[in-house]
Structure formats: structure tokens, C-alpha cells
C-alpha positions as CSV (number, residue, x, y, z in Angstrom):
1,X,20.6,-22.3,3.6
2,X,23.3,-24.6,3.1
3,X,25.5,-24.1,6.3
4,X,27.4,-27.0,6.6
5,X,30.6,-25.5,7.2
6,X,31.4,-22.5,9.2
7,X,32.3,-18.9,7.1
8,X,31.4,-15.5,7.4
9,X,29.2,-15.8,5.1
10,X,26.5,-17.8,7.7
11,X,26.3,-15.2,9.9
12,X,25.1,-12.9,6.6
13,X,22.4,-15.7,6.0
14,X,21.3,-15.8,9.1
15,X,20.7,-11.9,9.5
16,X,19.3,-12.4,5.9
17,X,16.6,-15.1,7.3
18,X,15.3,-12.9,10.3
19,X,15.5,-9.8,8.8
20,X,11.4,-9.6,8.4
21,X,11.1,-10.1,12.5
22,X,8.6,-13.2,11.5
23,X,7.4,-14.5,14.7
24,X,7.6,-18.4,13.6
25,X,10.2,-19.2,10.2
26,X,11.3,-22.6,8.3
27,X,14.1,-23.5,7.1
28,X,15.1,-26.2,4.9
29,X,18.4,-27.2,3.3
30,X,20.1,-27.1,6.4
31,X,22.8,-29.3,5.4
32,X,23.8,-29.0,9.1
33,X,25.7,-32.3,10.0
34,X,24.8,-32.5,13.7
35,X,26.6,-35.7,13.8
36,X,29.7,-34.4,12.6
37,X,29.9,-30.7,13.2
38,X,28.8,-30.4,16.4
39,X,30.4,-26.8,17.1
40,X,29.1,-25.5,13.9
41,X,25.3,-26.1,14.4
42,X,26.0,-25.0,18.3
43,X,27.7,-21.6,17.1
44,X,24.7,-21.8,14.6
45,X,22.2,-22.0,17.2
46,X,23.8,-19.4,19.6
47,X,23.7,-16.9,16.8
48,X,19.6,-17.2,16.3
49,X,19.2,-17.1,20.0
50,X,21.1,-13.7,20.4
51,X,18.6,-12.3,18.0
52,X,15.7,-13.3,19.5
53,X,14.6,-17.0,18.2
54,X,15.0,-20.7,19.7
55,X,15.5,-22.8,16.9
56,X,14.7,-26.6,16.4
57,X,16.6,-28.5,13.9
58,X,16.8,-32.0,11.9
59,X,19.7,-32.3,10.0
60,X,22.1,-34.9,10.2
61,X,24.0,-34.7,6.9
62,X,25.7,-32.9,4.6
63,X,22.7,-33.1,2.3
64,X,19.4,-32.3,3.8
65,X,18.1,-30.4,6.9
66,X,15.1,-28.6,8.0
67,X,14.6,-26.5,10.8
68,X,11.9,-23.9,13.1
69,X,13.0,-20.4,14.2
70,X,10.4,-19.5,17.0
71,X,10.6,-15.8,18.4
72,X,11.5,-15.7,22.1
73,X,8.9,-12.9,21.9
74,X,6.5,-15.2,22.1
75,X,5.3,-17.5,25.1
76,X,4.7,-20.9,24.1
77,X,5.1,-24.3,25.7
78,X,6.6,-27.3,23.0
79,X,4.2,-30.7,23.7
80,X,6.7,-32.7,21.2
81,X,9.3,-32.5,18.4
82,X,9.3,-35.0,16.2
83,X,11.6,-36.0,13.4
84,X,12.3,-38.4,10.7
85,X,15.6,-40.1,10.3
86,X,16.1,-38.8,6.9
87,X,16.6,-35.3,7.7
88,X,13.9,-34.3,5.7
89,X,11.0,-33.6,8.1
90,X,10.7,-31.6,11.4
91,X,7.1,-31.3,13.7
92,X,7.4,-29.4,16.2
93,X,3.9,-29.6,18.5
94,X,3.3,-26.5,20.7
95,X,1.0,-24.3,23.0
96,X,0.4,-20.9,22.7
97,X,-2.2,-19.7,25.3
98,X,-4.8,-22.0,25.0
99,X,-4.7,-22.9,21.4
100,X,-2.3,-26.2,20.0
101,X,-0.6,-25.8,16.8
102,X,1.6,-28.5,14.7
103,X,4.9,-26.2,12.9
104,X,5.9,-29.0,10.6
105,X,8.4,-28.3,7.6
106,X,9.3,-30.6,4.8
């Protein structure tokens, strides 16, 4: 996805990544910089929640980044999130109903 910086083009990615209405997605190649571009991965996160998804992120460099798109359509209940400190993995560990599942990108 490569959104490290804010342009007009991200908000053309991001219509481009929900554009099939998938109920769970994963991203990787964030290159997000949490640490350093706060407002950017906030203005990135507000755009995925006005279309419909809570999103869960790693990325805290220029370099790597994954991520978890999760439609607000569904009801669900997250147990954990768990990251590495590389930026390279995300598991997110949540209940839908009665039934547990681990989302985990790479």
C-alpha cells in the first residue's frame, strides 16, 4: 500500500482496497510510520472507519507494515492483538458469536 506520506493518491488506495465490501481484509506494506507520522496513520484510520471498517495496524517504519480491516457490519469482540516489533507481523484474536478466530498477517 505504501502510505507513508499523505497525498491524494491514499485516499484512491484506500477506496481501491474496500472496493469488494470483504468483511475481514489484510494489508501489508503499510509503510505507516506510527512513530513519526502520527496524523497521517490517524487521518488513515478515520478514512477506513467512515467506510465501514476498524482497522488494526503494526507499522512503525518507513519500511514495513501490516494491517486488519474488519467490517463494522460485523459484531465481534477482540480477546488480543498482538504484534512483533519488527513491523512485520499483526494477530489479531477475536470472537464472533460463539466461535474464536486468529486474523494474523505476515
Amino acid at each position: 500500500m505504501n502510505i507513508s506520506t499523505r497525498n491524494p493518491i491514499t485516499l484512491q488506495k484506500v477506496l481501491a482496497i474496500v472496493k469488494s465490501k470483504d468483511d475481514i481484509i489484510f494489508l501489508n506494506d503499510l509503510r505507516l510510520n506510527i512513530d513519526s507520522q502520527k496524523s497521517g496513520a490517524k487521518d488513515l484510520e478515520k478514512k477506513f472507519n467512515l467506510i465501514g471498517y476498524n482497522c488494526f495496524f503494526n507499522s512503525k517504519s518507513s519500511a514495513r507494515g501490516v494491517g486488519v480491516l474488519i467490517s463494522k457490519k460485523i459484531a465481534y469482540t477482540v480477546i488480543t492483538i498482538d504484534i512483533d516489533t519488527k513491523s512485520n507481523i499483526i494477530l489479531v484474536k477475536l470472537k464472533i458469536i460463539k466461535l474464536y478466530f486468529n486474523l494474523r498477517t505476515k
